[in-house]
C-alpha positions in Angstrom: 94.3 112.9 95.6 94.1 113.9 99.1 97.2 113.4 101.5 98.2 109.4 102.0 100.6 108.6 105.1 102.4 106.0 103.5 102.6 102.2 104.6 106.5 101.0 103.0 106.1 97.0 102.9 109.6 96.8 102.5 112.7 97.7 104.5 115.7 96.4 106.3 117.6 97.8 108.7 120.6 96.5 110.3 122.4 97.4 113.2 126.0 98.5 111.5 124.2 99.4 108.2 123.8 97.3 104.9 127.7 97.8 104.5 128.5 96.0 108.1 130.7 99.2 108.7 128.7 101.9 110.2 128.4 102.9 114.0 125.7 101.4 115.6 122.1 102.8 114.9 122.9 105.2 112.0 121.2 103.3 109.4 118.1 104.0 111.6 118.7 107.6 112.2 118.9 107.8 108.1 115.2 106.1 107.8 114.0 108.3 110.6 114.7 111.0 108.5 113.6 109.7 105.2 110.4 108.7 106.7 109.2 112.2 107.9 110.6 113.5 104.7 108.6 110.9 102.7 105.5 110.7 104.8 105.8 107.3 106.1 103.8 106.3 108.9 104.8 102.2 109.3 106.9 100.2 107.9 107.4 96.1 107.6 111.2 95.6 108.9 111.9 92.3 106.6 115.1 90.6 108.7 117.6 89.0 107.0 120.0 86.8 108.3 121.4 85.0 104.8 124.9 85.6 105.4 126.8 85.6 108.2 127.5 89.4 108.8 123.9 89.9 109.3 123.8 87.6 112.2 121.3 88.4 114.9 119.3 90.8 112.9 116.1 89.2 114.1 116.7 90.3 117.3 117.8 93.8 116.6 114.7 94.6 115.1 112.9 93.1 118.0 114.6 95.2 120.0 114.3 98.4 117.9 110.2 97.7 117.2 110.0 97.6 121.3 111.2 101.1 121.3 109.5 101.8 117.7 105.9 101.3 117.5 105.8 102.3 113.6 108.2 99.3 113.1 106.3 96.3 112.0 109.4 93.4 112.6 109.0 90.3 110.4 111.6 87.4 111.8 113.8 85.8 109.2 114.0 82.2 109.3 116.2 80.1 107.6 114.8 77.2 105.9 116.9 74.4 107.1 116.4 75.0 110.8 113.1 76.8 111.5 110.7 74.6 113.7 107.0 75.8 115.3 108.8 76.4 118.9 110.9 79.2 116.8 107.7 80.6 115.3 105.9 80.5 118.3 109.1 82.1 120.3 109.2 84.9 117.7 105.7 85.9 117.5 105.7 85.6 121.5 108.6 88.3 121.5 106.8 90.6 119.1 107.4 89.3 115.4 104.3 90.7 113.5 105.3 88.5 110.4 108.2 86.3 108.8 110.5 86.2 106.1 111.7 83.9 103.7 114.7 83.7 101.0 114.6 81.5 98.3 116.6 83.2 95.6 116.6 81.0 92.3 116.3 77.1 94.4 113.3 75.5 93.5 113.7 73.3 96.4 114.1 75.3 99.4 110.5 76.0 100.0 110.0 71.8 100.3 112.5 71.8 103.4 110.5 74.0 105.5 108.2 71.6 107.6 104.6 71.2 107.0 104.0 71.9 110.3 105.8 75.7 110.4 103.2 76.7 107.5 100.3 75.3 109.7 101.8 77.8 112.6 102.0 80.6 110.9 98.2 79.4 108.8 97.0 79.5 112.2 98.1 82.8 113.5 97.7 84.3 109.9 101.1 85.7 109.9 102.0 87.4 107.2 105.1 85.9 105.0 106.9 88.1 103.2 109.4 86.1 100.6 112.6 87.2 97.9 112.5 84.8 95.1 113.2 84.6 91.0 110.8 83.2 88.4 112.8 80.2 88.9 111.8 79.7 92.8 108.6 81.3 92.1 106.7 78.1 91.0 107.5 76.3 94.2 105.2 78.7 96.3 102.2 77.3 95.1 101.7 74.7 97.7 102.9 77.4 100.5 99.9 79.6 99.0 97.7 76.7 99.8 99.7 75.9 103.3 99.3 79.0 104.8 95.4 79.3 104.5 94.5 83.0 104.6 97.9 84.6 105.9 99.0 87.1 103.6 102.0 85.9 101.3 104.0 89.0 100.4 105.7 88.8 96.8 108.8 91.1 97.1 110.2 93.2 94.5 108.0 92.3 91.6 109.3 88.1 91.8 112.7 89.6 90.9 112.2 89.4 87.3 115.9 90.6 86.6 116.9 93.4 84.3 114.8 93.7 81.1 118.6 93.6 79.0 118.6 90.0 78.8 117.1 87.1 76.3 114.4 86.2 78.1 111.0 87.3 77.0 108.8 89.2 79.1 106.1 86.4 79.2 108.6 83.8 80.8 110.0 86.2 83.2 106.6 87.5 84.8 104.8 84.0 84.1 105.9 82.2 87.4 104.2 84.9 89.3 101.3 85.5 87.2 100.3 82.0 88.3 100.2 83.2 92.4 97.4 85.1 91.4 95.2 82.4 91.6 95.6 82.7 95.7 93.5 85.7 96.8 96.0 86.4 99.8 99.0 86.9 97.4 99.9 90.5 97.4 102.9 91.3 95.2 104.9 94.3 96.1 106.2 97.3 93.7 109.4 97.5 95.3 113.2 97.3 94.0 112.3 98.7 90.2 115.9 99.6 90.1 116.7 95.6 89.8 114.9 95.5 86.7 116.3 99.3 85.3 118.8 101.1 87.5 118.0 104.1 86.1 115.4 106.0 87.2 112.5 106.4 86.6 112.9 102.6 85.8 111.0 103.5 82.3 112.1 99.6 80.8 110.3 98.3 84.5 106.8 99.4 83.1 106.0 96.2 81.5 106.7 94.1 84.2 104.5 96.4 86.6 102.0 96.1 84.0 102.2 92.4 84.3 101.6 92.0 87.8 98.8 94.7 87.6 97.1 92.7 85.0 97.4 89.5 86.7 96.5 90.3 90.3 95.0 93.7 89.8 96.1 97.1 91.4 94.7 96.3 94.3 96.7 93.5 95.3 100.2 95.3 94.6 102.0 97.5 97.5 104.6 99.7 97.5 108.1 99.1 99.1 111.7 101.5 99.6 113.7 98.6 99.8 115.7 101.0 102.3 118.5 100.5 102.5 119.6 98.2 99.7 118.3 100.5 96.9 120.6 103.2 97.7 123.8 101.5 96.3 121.7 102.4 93.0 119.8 105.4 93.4 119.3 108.3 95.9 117.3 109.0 98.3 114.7 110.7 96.8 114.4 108.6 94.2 114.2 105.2 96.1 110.9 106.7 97.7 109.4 108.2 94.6 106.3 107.1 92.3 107.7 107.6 89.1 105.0 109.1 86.8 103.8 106.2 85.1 103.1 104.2 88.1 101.3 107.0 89.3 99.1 107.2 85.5 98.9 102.9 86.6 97.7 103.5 90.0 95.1 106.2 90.0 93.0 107.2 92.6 91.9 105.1 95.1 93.7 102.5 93.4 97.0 104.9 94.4 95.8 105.0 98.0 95.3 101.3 98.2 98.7 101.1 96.3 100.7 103.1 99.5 98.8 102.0 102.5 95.2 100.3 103.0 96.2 97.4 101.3 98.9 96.3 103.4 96.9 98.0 106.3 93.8 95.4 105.0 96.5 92.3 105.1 98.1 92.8 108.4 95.3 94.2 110.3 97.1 97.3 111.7 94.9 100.5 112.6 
């Protein structure tokens, strides 16, 4: 396959690292790095501000995507608060897209107003969202909200490690069901949540899954930088293990790293 400058849906950087105790910036330096290394040309900054030591990483990432034009920022919001002035505000300052947590509630979908989907439906931002199988199921309606803005499955719909008692069908079924929304892209990204050890062999069926339900050109490939590297190294937290490369031939491998994600935000 010829040479693919990679498009990483899924990163986070923060200003004092993913630990809180690093000096300013050298999260960043290590991603500068990793993304010559790695051949990555831009990459979707998902902020996070879920707990309080991550406090104003919206507008760190702001700040670093003024300086960074390869930085694609998507602005957290928080369920509870978020109101069209702040979307509007953010996407004013820069925010190409926004992010959303819902880990295993059900419910916190229902307390974002009706009113923030039709902002973001309206300026087809993309939404890129964290939730379980359990949370899942309440994204249907915010499939429908949002029109044709890309919704952005992270890390598989966190399925959880294949070493428990639920059966494959039930823990891949909740996202199975997106799949009925065209603009649902699902993203191969945090395999080491499913099997810490790489290369994530007991992830294949899951993958599988979400191949078979949205097809291989609807999944796209994300680091999780830096998160991932409390489980595995660097080279391995930006690697295509052999079977998702014999899953994802070419152009399917292409679409897989980059035009996809390219397609759904409408970079160049």
């Amino acid at each position: 396959m010829r040479f693919v400058m990679r498009f990483d849906a899924h990163i986070h950087l923060f200003e004092h690292g993913f630990s809180g105790e690093r000096e300013s910036g050298a999260e960043l330096a290590d991603y500068l790095r990793l993304r010559a290394r790695h051949s990555v040309g831009r990459a979707i900054v998902v902020g996070y501000e879920g707990d309080e030591q991550f406090a104003g990483n919206n507008d760190y990432i702001l700040s670093l995507a003024a300086e960074h034009e390869w930085i694609v920022p998507f602005w957290f919001i928080d369920p509870s608060h978020v109101t069209v002035a702040e979307v509007q505000d953010a996407a004013d300052r820069g925010a190409r897209g926004f992010s959303l947590y819902l880990g295993a509630d059900a419910t916190i979908a229902g307390r974002v107003p009706t009113a923030v989907w039709a902002a973001l439906a309206s300026r087809r931002a993309p939404l890129s969202v964290n939730a379980t199988p359990d949370a899942l199921d309440s994204l249907g309606h915010v499939a429908e909200a949002l029109g044709d803005a890309p919704l952005l499955i992270s890390h598989l719909g966190l399925p959880g490690r294949v070493d428990t008692d639920v059966p494959r069908e039930v823990r891949t079924a909740a996202l199975a069901r997106l799949a009925a929304h065209p603009h649902v892209l699902v993203k191969l990204s945090a395999l080491y949540a499913i099997d810490p050890a790489y290369p994530h062999l007991t992830a294949m069926d899951d993958v599988r899954a979400a191949v078979d339900a949205f097809g291989p050109d609807r999944i796209i490939w994300g680091s999780d930088f830096s998160p991932g590297l409390d489980v595995v190294d660097e080279d391995e937290l930006f690697a295509l293990p052999p079977w998702v490369e014999a899953l994802f031939p070419a152009p399917h491998r292409e679409r897989l790293l980059r035009t996809t994600l390219l397609r759904a935000i409408e970079e160049d």
